[in-house]
N, C-alpha and C positions, 0 to 999 in steps of 0.2 A: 619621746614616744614615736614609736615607727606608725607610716600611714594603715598598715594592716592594724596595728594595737588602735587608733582611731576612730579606723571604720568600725570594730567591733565594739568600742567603747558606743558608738552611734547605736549601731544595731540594737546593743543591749537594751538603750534609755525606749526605744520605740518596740520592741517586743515579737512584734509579727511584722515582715513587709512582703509584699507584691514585688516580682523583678522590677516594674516599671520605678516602683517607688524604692526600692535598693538603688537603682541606676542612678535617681536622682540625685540620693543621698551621698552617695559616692563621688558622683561628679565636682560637687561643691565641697569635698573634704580632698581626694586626690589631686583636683587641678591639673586635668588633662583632658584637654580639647581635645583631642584624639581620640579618646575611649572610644568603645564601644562595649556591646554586652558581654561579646567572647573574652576579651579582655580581662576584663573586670573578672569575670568568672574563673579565666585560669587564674592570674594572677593574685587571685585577691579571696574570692568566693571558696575555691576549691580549694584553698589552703584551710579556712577558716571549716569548712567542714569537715577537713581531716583530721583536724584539733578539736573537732566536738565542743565548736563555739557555738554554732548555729545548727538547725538540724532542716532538710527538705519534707515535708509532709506530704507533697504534690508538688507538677512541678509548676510552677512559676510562683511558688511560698517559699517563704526564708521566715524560720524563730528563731529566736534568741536561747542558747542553752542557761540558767541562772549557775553562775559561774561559782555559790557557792551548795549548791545540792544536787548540781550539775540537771538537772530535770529541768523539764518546761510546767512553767505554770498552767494552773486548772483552769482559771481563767481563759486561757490563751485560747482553748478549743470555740470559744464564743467568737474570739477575733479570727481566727484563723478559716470559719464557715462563715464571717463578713467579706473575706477578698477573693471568693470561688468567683463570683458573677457580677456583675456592675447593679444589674437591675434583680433584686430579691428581699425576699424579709424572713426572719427566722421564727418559726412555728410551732403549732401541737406544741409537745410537750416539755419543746427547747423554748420556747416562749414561755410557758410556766412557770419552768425555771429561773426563767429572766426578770418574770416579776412576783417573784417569791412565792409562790403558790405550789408548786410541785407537793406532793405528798411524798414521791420517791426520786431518786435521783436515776437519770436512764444516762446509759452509754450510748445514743443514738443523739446526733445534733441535725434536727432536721432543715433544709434549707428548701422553701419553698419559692419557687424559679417559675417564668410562664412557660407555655406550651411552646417546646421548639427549641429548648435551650439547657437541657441536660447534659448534664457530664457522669461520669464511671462513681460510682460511689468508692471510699476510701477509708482504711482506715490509720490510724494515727495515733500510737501512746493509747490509752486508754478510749478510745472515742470513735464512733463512726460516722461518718459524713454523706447524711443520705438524702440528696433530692426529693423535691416533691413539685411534678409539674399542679400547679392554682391558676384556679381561673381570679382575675382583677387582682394580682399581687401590688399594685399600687396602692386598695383602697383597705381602710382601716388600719395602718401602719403607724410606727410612731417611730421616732430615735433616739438611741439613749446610749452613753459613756459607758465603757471599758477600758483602764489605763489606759485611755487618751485617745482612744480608738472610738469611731462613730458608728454603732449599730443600728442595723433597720430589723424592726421585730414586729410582730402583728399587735396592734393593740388589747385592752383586755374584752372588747368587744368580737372584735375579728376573733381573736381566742377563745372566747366563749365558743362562738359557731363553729370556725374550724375542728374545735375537739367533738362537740356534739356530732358534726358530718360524718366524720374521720375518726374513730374512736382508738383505733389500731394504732394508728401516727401517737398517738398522745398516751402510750400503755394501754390500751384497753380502758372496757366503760365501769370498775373499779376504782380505776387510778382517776380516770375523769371526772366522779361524781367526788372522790375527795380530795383535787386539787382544785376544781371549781369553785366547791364551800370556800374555800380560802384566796378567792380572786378578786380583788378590789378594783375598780372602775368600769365598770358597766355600764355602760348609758344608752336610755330606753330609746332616743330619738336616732342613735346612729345604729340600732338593733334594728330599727324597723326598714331604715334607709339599705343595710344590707340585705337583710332579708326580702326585699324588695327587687333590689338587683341579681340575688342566688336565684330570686323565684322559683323555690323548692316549696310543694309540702310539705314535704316529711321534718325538712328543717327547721319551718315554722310551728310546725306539734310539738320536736323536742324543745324548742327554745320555751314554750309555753310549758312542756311539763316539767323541765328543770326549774324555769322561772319558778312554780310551783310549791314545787320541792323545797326551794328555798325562800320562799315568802319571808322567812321567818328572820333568814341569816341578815347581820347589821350590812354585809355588804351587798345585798338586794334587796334592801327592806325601798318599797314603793315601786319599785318600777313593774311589776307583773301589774300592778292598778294601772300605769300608766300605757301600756301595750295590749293587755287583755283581750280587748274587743276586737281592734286588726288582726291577731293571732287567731281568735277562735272563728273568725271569719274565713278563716284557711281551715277551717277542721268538717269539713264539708263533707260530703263523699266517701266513697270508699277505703277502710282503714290500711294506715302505712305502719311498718314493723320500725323497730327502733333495731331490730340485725334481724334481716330478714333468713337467715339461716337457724337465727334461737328464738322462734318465738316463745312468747310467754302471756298474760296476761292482760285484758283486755281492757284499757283505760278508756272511760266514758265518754268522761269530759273531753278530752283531745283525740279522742279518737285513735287511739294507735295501741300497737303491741307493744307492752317491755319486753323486758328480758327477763329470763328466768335468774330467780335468786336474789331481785332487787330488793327487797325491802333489807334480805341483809347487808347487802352493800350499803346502805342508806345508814345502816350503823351508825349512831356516832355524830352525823350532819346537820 
């Protein structure tokens, strides 16, 4: 086996790599001190992409083509919007997806970045790679495996919020209310600890009127009892819109406008 057939055999087993982390990979498989990136890339990279081993999606990514359906896996758009940024977590409604909750599947893989650290959105095979500058991207995050690959993703609490804020990021507030129903791990103490920290009203009324909505569902049963009172402590003053551009109907209890055509959207919930 020639060291090009090697490196590819490597490439393939790991799926998606960063240059840094091809460089590495390489170094310990060709055994030449010498290298460097140019290197490497004419001789060895640049071959491999002209044979439609590996495919560039952006540049400092390298994937692996599966060498019998020739495509890259579906998978791979989750790892391949893990090696844009060092510091991020993946969100709205690419989070949903990640923890089985989606109602629909979106072509948008959103990567929420902090303020100051955007790049060109892209796109790639089936999939678009769209920034989302967040405020506290560190907090409420969790990680979890993708062939072998370590993702950082918002947890189901940060999810919850970020969809309710952001509705648009997550399909719109149809696709929100039925991939929420089906969102498992909520928990009421790090609800209130975020919500604390967004210190938002508006955020704090939807959190309470979805909680609501869902009293009923097994995967929010108690926790509206457990949060309630801090919640309708924010519903003070003067009413905030759930889209200040569609108002609709005027909820008592939390004090806020829906939007119009909810109860049919609730369809089904």
């Amino acid at each position: 086996m020639t060291k090009l057939e090697k490196l590819n055999v490597e490439i393939q087993k790991r799926g998606v790599l960063t240059s840094d982390e091809l460089f590495e990979l390489a170094s310990e498989i060709l055994e030449n001190e010498e290298m460097d990136y140019r290197y490497l890339y004419t001789e060895y990279l640049q071959k491999l992409l002209k044979r439609g081993k590996i495919v560039r999606p952006r540049r400092g990514i390298y994937v692996a083509v599966d060498p019998t359906s020739e495509t890259v896996g579906r998978d791979y758009r989750y790892i391949i919007a893990s090696k844009i940024r060092d510091m991020y977590y993946l969100g709205f409604h690419t989070a949903l997806e990640l923890h089985g909750s989606a109602y629909s599947w979106f072509k948008m893989v959103t990567i929420c970045i902090p303020h100051g650290s955007q790049f060109r959105s892209f796109e790639f095979r089936d999939s678009r790679y769209v920034p989302v500058s967040t405020s506290y991207p560190d907090k409420g995050i969790e990680k979890i495996s993708r062939r072998g690959h370590q993702l950082i993703i918002s947890n189901p609490t940060r999810t919850f919020l970020d969809c309710l804020d952001r509705p648009k990021l997550a399909g719109g507030w149809e696709e929100v209310l039925k991939s929420l129903s089906s969102l498992p791990g909520v928990k009421s103490e790090e609800l209130l600890s975020m919500l604390e920290s967004f210190n938002r009203k508006v955020l704090y009324r939807k959190a309470g009127y979805m909680l609501d909505i869902l009293r009923s569902n097994p995967y929010f049963e108690g926790i509206l009892e457990e949060v309630q009172d801090p919640l309708l402590e924010q519903t003070k003053g003067a009413p905030v819109y759930m889209d200040r551009n569609h108002p609709g109907d005027h909820n008592e209890k939390w004090n806020i406008y829906l939007i119009p055509n909810m109860e049919r959207m609730l369809e089904g919930i």
